[in-house]
Backbone as CSV, one residue per row, in Angstrom:
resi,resn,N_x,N_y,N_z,CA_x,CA_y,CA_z,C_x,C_y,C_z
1,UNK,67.695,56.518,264.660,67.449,57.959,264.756,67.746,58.590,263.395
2,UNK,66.721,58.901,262.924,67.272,60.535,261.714,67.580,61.854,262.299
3,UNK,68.074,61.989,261.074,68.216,63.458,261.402,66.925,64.291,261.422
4,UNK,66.115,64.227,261.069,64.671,64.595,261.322,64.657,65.126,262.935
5,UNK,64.626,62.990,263.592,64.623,62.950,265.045,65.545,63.730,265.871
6,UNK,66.916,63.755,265.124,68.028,64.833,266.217,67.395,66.325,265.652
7,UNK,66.995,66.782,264.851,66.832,68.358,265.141,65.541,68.644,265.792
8,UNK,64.602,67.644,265.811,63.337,67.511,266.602,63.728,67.587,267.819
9,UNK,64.415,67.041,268.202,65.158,66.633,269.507,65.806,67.991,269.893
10,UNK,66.872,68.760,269.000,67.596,69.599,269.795,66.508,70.930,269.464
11,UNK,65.973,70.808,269.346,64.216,72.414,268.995,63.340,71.944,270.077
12,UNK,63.510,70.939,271.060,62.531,70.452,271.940,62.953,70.788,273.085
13,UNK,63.453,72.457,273.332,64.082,72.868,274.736,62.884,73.069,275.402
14,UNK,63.372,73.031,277.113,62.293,73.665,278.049,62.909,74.204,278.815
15,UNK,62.388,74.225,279.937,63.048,75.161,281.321,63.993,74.365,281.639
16,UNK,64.133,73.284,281.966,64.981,72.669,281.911,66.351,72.245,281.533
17,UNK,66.394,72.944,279.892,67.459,72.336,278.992,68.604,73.260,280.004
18,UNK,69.870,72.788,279.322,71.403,73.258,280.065,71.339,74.718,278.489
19,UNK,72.414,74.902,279.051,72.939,76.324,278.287,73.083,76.046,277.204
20,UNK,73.947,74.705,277.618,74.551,74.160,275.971,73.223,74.126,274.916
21,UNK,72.548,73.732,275.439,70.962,72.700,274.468,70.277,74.178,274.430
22,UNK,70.552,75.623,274.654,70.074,76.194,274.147,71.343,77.684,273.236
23,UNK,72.097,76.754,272.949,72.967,77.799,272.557,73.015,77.612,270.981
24,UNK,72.371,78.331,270.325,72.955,78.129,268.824,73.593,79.173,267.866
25,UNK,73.916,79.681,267.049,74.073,79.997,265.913,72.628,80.714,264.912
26,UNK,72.847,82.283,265.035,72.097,82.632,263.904,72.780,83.495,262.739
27,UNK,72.306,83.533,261.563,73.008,84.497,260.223,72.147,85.287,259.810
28,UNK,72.483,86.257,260.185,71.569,87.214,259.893,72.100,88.260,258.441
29,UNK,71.319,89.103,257.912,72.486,90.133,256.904,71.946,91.498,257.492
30,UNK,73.015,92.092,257.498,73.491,93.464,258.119,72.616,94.454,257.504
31,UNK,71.693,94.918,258.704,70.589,96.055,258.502,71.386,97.116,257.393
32,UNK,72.205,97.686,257.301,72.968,98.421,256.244,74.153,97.742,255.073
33,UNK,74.511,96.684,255.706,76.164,96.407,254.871,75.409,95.429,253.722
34,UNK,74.121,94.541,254.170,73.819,93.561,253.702,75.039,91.912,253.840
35,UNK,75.306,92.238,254.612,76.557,90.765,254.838,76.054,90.240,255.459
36,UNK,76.437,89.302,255.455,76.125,87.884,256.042,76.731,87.937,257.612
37,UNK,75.701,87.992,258.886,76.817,88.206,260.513,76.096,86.457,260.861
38,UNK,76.887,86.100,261.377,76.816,85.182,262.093,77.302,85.278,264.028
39,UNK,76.290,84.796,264.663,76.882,85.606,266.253,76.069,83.897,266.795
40,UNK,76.770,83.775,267.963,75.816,82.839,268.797,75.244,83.634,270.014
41,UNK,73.588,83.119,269.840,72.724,83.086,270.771,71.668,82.115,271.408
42,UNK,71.131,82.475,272.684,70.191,81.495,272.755,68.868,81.469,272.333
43,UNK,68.323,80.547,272.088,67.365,80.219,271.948,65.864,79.457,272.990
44,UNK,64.753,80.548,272.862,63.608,79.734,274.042,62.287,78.831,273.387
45,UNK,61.651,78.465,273.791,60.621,77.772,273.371,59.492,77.680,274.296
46,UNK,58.539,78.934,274.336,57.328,78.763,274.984,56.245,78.392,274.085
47,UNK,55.345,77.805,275.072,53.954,77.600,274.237,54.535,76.658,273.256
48,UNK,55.155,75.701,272.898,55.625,75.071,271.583,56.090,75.963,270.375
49,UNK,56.581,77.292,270.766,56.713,77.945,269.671,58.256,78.460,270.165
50,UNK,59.205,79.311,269.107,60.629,79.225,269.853,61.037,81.237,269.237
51,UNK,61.836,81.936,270.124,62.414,82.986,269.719,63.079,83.677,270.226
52,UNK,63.718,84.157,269.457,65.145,84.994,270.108,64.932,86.451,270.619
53,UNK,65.818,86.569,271.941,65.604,87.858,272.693,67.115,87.916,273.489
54,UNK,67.087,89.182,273.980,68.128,89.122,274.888,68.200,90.457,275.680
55,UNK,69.243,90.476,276.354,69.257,91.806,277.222,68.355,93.014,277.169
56,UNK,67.952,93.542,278.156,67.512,94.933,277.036,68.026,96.055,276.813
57,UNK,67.968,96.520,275.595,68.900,97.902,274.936,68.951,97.442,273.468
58,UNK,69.850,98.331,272.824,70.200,97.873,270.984,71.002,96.481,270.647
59,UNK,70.401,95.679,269.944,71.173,94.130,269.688,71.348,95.000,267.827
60,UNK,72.523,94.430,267.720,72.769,94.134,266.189,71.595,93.395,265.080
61,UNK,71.774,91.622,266.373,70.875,90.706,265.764,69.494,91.286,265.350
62,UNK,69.204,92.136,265.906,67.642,92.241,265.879,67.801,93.459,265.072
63,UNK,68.262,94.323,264.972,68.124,95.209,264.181,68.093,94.442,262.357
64,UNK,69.386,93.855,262.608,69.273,93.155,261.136,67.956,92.064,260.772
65,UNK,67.331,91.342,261.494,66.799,91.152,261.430,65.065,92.362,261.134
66,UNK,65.362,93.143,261.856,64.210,94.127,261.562,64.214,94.742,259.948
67,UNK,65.272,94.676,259.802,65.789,94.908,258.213,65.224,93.695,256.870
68,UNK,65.772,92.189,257.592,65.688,91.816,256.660,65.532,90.262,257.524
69,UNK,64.233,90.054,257.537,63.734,89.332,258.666,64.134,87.315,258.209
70,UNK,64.342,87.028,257.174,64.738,86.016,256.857,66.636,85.777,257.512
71,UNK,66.445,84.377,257.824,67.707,84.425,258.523,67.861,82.390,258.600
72,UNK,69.081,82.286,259.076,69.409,81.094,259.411,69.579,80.717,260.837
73,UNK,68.995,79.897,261.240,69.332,79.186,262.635,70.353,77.812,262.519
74,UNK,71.163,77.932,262.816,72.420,76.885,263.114,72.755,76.177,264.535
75,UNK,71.957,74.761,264.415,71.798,73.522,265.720,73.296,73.409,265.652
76,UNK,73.756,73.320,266.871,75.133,72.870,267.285,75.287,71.972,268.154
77,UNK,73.938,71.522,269.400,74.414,71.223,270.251,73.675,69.771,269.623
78,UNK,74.372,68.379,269.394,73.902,67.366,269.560,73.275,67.017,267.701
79,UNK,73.783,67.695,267.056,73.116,67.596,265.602,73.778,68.578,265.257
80,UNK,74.183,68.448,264.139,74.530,69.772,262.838,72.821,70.373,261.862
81,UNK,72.599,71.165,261.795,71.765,71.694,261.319,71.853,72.648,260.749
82,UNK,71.475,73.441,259.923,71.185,75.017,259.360,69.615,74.604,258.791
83,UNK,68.607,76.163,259.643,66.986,75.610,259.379,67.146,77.002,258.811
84,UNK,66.832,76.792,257.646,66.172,78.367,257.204,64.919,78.737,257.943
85,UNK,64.926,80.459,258.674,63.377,80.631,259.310,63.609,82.315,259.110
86,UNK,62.349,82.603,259.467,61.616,83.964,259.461,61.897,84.865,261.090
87,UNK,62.210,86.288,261.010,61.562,86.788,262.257,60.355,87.021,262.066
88,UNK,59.493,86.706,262.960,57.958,87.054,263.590,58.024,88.490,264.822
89,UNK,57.387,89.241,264.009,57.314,89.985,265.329,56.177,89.679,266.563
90,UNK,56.131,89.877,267.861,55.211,89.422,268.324,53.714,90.553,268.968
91,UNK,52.943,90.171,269.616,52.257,90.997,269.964,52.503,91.330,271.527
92,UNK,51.261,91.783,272.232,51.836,92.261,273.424,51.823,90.820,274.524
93,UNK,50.731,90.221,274.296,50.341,89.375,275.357,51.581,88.224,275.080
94,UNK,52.022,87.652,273.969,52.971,86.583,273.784,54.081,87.251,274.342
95,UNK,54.585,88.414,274.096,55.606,89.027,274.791,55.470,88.978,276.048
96,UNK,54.701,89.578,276.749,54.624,88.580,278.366,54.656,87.810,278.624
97,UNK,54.180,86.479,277.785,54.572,85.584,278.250,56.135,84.892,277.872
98,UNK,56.577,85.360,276.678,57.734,84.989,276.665,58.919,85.325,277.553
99,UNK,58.856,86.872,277.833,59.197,87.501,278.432,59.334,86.549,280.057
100,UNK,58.192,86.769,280.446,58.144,85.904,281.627,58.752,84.897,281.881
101,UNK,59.043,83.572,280.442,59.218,82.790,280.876,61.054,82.823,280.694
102,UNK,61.183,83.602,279.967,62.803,84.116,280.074,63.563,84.238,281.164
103,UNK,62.740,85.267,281.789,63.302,86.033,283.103,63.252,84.609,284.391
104,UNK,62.096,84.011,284.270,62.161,82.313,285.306,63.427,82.013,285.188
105,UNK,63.739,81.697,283.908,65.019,81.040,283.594,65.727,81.517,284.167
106,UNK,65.960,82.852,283.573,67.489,83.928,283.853,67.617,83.899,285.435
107,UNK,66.664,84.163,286.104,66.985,84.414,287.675,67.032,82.701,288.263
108,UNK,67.239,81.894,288.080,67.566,80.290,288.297,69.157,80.457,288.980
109,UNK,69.374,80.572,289.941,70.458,80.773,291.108,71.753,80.323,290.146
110,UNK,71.647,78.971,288.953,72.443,78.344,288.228,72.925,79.150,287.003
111,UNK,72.022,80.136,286.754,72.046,80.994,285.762,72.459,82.713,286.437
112,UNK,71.788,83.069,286.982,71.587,84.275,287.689,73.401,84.429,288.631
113,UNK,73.630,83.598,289.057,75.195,83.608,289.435,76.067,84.183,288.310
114,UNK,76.103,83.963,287.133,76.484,84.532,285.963,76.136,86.130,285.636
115,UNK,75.365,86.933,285.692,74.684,87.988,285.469,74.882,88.854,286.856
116,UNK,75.407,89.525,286.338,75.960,91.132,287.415,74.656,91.107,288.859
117,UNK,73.286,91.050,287.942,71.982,91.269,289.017,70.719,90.797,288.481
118,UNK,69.807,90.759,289.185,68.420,90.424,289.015,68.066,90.525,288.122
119,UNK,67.309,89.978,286.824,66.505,90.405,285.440,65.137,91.127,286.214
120,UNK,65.210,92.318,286.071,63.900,92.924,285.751,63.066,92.883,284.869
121,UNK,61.820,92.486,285.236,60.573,92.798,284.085,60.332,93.403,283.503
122,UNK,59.725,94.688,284.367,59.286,95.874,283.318,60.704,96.204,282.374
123,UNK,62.128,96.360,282.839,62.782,96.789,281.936,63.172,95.439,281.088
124,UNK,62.859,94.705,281.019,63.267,93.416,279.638,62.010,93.717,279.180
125,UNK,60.600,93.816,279.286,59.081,93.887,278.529,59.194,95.050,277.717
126,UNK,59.980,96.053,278.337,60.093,97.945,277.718,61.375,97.552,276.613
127,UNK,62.710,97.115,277.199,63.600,97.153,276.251,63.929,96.138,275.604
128,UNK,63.426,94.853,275.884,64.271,93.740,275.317,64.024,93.586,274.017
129,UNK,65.139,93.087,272.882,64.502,92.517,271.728,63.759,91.363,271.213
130,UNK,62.974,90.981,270.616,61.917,89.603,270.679,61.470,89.216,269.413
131,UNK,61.689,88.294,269.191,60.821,87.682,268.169,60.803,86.147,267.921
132,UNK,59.592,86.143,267.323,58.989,84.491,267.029,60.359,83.947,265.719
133,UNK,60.740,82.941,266.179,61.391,82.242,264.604,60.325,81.083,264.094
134,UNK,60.076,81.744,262.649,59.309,80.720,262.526,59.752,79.552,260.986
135,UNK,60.358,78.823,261.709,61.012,77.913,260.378,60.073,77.714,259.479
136,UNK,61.017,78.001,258.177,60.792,77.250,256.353,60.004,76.212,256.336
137,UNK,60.712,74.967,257.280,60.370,73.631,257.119,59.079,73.636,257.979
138,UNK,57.984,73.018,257.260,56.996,72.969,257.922,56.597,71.649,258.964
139,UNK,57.564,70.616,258.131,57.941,69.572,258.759,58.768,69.638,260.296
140,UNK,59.743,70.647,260.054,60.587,70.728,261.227,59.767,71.562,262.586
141,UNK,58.770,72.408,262.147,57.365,73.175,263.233,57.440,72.335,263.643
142,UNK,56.103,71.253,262.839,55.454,70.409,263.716,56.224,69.312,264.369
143,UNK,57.205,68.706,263.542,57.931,67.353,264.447,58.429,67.940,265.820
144,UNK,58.844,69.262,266.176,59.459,69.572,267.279,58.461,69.965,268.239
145,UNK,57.292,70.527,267.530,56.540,71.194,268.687,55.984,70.097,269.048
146,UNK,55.651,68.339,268.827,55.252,67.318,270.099,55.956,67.117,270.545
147,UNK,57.521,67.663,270.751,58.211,66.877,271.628,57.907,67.440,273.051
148,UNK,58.022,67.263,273.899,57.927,67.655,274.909,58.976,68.839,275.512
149,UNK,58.186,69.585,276.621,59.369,70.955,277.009,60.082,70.341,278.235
């Protein structure tokens, strides 16, 4: 195995993966301070493509990122990594579907036991934050997106 194969491996989440296999590490720099934040979040992967979202209302992450859309993703679970990547903003239709395939997850009895109540749609599609990460390495795209979800 390379390391190639383990970060191929841990970027090859699906509906499936555990919490852990989607929990990583991003660095973002501070929409105003310009510093360096580091926070852990998760990470999804629809369509072979992967991006960060979460609750809906104001995230830090995403604001800084709206600022200054280059950032670091940091693999923890099963590999050490730091991938330099981009925020992508998305359009409407990928947002539904990402969206969608979020909320599957989130309401999963295994997951949803955790969370006060139900993920709503319309309010994660209206408020949530979203975007495509789209890694530096062009090598690291494609080796992950055949792996399977």
């Amino acid at each position: 195995m390379t390391v190639d194969d383990a970060v191929a491996r841990a970027l090859a989440i699906g509906p499936d993966s555990s919490a852990a296999e989607r929990t990583i590490d991003i660095t973002t720099l501070g929409a105003r301070s310009g510093i360096a934040r580091r926070i852990e979040i998760w990470f999804h992967r629809v369509d072979g493509r992967w991006y960060l979202t979460g609750m809906p209302g104001p995230r830090n992450w995403y604001a800084n990122l709206q600022a200054n859309p280059r950032f670091v993703v940091h693999l923890k679970h099963g590999v050490t990594a730091h991938l330099p990547a981009t925020a992508a903003p998305v359009d409407e239709p990928t947002r539904r579907r990402v969206i969608t395939a979020v909320l599957d997850l989130q309401n999963r009895p295994e997951i949803a036991a955790r969370v006060s109540r139900r993920q709503n749609f319309d309010e994660w599609f209206a408020y949530s934050p979203l975007v495509e990460i789209v890694f530096d390495d062009v090598t690291v795209r494609t080796a992950s997106s055949t792996q399977p979800a």
